[in-house]
C-alpha positions in Angstrom: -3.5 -16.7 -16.3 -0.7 -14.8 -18.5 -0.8 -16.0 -22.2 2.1 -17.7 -23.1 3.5 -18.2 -19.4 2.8 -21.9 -17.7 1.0 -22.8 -14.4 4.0 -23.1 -12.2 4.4 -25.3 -9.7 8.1 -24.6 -8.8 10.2 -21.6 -8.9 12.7 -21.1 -11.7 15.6 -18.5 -10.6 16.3 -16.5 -12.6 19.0 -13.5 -13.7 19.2 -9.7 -12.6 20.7 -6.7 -11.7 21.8 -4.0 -9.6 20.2 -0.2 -9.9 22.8 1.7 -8.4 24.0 4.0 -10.9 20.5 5.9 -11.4 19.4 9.3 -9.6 16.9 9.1 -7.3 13.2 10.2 -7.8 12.0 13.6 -7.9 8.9 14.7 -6.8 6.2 17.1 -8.2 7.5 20.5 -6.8 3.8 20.8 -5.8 4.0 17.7 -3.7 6.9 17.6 -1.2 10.8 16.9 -0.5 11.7 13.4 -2.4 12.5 10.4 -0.6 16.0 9.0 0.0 16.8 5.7 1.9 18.1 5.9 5.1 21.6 5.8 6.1 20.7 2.3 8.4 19.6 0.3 5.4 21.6 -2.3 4.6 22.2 -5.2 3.0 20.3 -8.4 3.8 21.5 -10.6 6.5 20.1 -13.7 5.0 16.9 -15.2 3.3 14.3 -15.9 5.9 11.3 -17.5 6.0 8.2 -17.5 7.9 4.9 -20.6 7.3 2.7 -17.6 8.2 2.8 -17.4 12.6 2.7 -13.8 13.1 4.9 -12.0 15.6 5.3 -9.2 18.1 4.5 -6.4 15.9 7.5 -3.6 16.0 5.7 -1.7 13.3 2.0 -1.0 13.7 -0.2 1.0 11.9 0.1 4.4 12.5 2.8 4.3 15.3 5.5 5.7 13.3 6.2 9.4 12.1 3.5 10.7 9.6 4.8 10.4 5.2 4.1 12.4 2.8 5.6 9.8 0.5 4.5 6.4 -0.1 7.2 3.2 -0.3 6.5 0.2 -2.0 8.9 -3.1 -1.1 8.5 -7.2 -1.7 9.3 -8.5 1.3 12.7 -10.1 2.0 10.6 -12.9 4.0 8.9 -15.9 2.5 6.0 -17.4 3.3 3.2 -20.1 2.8 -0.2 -19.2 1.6 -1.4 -19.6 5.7 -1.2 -15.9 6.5 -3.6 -15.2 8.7 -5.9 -13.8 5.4 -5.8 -10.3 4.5 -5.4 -8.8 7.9 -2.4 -11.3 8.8 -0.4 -10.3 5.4 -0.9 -6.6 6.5 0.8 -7.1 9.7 3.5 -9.0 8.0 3.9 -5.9 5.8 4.1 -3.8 8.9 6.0 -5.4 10.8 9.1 -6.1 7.7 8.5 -2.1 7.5 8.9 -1.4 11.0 12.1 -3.2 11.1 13.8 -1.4 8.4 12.6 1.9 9.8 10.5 2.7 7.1 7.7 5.3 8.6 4.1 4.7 7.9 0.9 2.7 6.9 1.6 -0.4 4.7 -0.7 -3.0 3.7 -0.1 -5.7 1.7 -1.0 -6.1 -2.3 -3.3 -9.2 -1.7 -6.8 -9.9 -2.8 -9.3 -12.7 -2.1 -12.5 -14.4 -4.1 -14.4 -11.0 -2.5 -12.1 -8.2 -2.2 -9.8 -6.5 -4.4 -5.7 -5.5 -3.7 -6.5 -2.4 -5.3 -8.8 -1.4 -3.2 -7.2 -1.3 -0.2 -5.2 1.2 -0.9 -7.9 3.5 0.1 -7.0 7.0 -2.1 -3.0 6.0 -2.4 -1.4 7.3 -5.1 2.4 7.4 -6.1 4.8 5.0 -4.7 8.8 4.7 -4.8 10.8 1.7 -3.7 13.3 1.4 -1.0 16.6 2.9 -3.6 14.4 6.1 -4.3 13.2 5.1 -8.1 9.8 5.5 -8.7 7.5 2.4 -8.8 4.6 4.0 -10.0 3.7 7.6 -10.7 0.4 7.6 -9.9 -2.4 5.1 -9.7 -3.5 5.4 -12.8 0.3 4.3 -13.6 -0.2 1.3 -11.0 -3.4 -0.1 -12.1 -2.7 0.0 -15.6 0.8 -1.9 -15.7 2.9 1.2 -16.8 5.1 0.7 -13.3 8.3 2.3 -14.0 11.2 0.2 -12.3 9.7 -3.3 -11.3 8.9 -4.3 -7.4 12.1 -5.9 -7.1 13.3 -4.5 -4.0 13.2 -5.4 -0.1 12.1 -3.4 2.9 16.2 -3.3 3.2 16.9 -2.1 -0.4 18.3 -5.2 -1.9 17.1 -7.1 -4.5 14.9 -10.0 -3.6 16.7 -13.5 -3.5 20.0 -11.6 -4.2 19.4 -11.6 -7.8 15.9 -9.6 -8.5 13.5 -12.4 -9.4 10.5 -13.7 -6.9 7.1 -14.8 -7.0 5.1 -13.1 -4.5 1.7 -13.6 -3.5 -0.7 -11.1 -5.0 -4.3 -12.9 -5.1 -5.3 -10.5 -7.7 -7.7 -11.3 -10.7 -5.6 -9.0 -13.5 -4.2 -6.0 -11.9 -5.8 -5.1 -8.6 -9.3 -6.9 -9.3 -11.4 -9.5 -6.7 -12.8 -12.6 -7.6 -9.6 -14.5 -8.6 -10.4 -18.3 -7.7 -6.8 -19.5 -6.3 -6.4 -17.4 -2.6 -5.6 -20.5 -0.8 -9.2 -20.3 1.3 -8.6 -16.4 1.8 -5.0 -16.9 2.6 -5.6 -19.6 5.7 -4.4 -22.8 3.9 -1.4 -24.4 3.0 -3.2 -27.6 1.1 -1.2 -28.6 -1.6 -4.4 -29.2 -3.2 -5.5 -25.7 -3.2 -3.7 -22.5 -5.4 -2.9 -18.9 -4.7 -1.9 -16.7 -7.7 1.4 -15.0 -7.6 2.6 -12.1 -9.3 7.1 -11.6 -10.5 9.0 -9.1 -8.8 10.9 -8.6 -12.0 7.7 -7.4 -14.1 5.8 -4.8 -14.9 2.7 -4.8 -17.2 0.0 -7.2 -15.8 2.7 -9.7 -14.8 4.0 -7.9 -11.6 0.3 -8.7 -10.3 -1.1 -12.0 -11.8 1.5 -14.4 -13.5 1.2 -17.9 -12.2 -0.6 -20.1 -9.7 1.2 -22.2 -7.4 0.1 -24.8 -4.5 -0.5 -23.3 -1.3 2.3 -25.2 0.4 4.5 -23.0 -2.0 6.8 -20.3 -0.2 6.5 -16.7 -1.7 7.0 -13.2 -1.1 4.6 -10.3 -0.3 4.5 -6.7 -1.6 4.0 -4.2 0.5 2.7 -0.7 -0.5 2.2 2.3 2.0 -1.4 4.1 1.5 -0.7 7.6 3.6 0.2 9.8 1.0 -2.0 10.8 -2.4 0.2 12.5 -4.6 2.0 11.8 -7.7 5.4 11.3 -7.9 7.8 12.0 -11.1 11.0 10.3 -12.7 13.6 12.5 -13.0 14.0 14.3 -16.6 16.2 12.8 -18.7 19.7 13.4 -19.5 20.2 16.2 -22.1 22.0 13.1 -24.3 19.2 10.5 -23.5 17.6 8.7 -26.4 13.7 7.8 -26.4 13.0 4.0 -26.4 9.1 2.8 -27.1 7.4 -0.1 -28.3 5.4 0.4 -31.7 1.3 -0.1 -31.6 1.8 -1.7 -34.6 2.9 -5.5 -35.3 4.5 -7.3 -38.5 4.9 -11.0 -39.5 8.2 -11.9 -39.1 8.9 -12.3 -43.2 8.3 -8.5 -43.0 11.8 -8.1 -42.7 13.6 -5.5 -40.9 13.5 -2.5 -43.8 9.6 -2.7 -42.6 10.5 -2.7 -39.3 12.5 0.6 -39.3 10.0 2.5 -41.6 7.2 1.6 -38.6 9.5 2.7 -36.2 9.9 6.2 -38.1 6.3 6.2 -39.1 4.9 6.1 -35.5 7.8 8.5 -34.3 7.0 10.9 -36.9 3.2 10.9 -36.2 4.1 11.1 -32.0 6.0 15.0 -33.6 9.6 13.4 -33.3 12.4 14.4 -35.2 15.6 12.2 -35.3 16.3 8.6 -36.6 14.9 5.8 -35.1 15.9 1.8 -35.8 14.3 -1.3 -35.4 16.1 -3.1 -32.5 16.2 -6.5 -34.4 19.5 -8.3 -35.5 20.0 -10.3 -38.7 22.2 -12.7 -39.7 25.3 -12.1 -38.4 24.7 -9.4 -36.3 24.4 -9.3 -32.7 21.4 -7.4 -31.2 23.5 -3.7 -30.9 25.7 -3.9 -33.6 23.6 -1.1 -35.5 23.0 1.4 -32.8 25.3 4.2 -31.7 26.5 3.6 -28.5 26.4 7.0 -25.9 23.7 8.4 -23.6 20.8 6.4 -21.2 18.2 4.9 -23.6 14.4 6.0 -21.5 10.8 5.5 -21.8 8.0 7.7 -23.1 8.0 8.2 -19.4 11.5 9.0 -18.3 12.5 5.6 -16.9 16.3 4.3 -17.8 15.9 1.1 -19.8 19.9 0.8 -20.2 22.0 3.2 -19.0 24.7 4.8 -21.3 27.6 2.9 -22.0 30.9 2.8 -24.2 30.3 -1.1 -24.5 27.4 -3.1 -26.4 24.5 -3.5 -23.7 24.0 -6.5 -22.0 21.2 -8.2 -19.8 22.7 -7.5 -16.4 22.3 -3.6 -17.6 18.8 -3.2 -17.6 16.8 -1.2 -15.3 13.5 -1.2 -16.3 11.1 -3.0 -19.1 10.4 -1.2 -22.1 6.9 -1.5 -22.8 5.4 1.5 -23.3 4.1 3.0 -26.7 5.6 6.1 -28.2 2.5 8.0 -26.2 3.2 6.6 -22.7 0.5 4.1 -23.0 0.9 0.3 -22.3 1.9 -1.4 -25.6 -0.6 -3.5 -27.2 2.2 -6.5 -27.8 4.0 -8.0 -25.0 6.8 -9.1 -27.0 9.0 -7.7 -30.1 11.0 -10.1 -32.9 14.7 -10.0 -31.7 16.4 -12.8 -34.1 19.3 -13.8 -31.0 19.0 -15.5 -28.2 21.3 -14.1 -26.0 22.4 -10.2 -26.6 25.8 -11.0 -27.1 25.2 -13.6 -29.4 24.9 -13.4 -33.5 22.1 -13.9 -35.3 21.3 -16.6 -37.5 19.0 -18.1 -40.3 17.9 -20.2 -37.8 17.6 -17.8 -35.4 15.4 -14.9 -37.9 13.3 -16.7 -39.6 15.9 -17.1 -42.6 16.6 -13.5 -42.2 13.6 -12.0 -42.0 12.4 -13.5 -45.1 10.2 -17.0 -44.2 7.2 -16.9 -42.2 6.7 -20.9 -43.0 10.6 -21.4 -40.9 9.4 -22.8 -37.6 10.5 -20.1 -35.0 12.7 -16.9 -34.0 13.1 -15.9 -30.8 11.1 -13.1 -28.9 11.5 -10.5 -26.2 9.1 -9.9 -23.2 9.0 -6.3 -22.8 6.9 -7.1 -19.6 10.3 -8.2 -18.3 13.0 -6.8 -17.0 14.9 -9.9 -18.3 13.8 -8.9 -21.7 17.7 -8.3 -23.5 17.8 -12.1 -23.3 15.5 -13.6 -25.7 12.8 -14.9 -23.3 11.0 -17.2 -25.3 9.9 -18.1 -29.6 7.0 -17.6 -31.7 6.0 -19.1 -34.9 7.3 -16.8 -37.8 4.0 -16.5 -38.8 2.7 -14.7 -35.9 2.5 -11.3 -35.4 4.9 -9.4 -33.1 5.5 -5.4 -32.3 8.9 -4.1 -32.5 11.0 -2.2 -29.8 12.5 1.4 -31.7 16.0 3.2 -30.4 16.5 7.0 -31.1 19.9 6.5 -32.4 
């Protein structure tokens, strides 16, 4: 279980996006030509369910052209936690390929009490989803949370449930491991009695893989990854007027105030050999959440991911494209959540809202971020102004 997020026991919908306006992934020149969706892919007809029967399969294992490129997708289907176990989610996976015309081996990312999702992806490595964008560059990248555009698409190229946001089953203990105790008797039950853990399509971090638990009557997604190809895969460099976005190692009470803030930001920029300004992303009073930084070029990761494209107008939730939680090295950050002071990214900030501007760490709360979360410009939760938070720095 996630600190911080509740044993669910219904879904919550919540708000996304569209990721349209970014360039597709390009491969390691070493490697191969990069994937682009095909021309048939369209939207999705409809949400459609299945309580785990399996079907003619239209999409077996090895009957399609040979990859050099592996696609990741969550399923556009939903299901119960009855799905035939390992081998019936696999075929589920194959058969949601097989109908979109995606080539290739797919299993699904699903573990039991014995075995482990990640390993059966046998020597996998690199996967894009169904737009092009890179989901993870490697499998070091994969099994250590730094995915770089969350698992939010389906075998069709939309976004799951329309808006982004599913819980899928994933059965995996952390990132990948065996032994987790809710897999709904090795996926074969639907006994309200029983749980299966799930992971959010809109996540990256350890929450894309092992968020909640939820009865196994519940009706949840799959993702599918395909395990032919073993190479890395790139995100394209960034624009020459792209400004760096990172998470600092380091965390501050929130009576700090925000002149601290901005000197860690520079202080672990200037150690990482970067020139140039960098600002706390943290509002006071008054302010709303953008009000202090320069408005022009795609904000990326250490990585090259677009967090918010470039606009002329303040940024706003439905913008985002990816989480930023990565470190100024390209490592995972150590805090899942920076101070923030709004509630909403369009909204001022208050006293109330800041911890009395920054000021009081006796005030009872501020709002925080999940960097974890691609929902993270809208404050997704408080913390005491007492604890300890890490702040999220712009390159201005």
């Amino acid at each position: 279980m996630v600190e911080g997020m509740p044993r669910l026991h219904h879904v919550v919908t919540c708000g996304l996006l569209g990721c349209s306006s970014v360039a597709c992934v390009e491969i390691d020149p070493s490697y191969g030509e990069s994937y682009s969706p095909s021309g048939t892919m369209g939207p999705a007809t409809g949400s459609s369910t299945d309580t785990g029967s399996s079907g003619a399969d239209d999409g077996s294992a090895g009957s399609g052209p040979a990859v050099d490129l592996n696609v990741a997708f969550v399923t556009s289907a939903q299901y119960t936690a009855a799905l035939g176990g390992l081998a019936g989610a696999d075929e589920k996976c194959q058969m949601a390929a097989g109908s979109a015309g995606l080539p290739g081996t797919f299993v699904a990312w699903l573990g039991d009490a014995s075995t482990s999702a990640a390993g059966r992806l046998g020597n996998a490595s690199g996967w894009v989803r169904t737009d092009g964008l890179v989901f993870a560059t490697d499998r070091d990248a994969l099994l250590s949370g730094r995915a770089s555009y969350p698992l939010m698409l389906t075998e069709t190229g939309t976004p799951v449930s329309g808006n982004g946001f599913a819980y899928v089953f994933t059965g995996a203990q952390g990132i990948g491991g065996a032994g987790v105790p809710d897999d709904c008797g090795s996926w074969s039950s639907t006994d309200p009695a029983q749980y299966g853990q799930l992971g959010y399509t809109d996540a990256v971090g350890g929450w894309w893989s092992s968020g909640v638990s939820a009865p196994c009557d519940f009706m949840a997604h799959l993702f599918c990854l395909g395990i032919d190809a073993d190479a890395p895969v790139q995100n394209p460099a960034p624009a020459a007027d792209a400004r760096l976005m990172f998470e600092t190692t380091g965390t501050i009470t929130a009576d700090a105030g925000r002149e601290v803030a901005d000197q860690m930001c520079a202080d672990e920029a200037g150690a990482a050999g970067l020139s140039g300004t960098f600002l706390a992303l943290m509002a006071v009073p008054g302010e709303a959440l953008f009000d202090r930084h320069a408005l022009g070029g795609d904000w990326v990761r250490p990585d090259g991911a677009v967090v918010l494209p470039g606009s002329g107008s303040p940024a706003t939730w439905g913008q985002v494209l990816s989480p930023p939680v990565l470190d100024v090295d390209g490592g995972l950050a150590s805090s899942a959540a920076f101070w923030s002071g709004v509630v909403s990214s369009t909204e001022a900030a208050t006293d109330a809202t800041t911890c009395m501007g920054w000021t009081d760490a006796t005030a009872i709360e501020s709002p925080i971020a999940w960097t974890l979360l691609i929902r993270w410009l809208e404050g997704q939760g408080t913390a005491t102004c007492e604890g300890a938070r890490g702040v999220l720095c712009l390159e201005q």
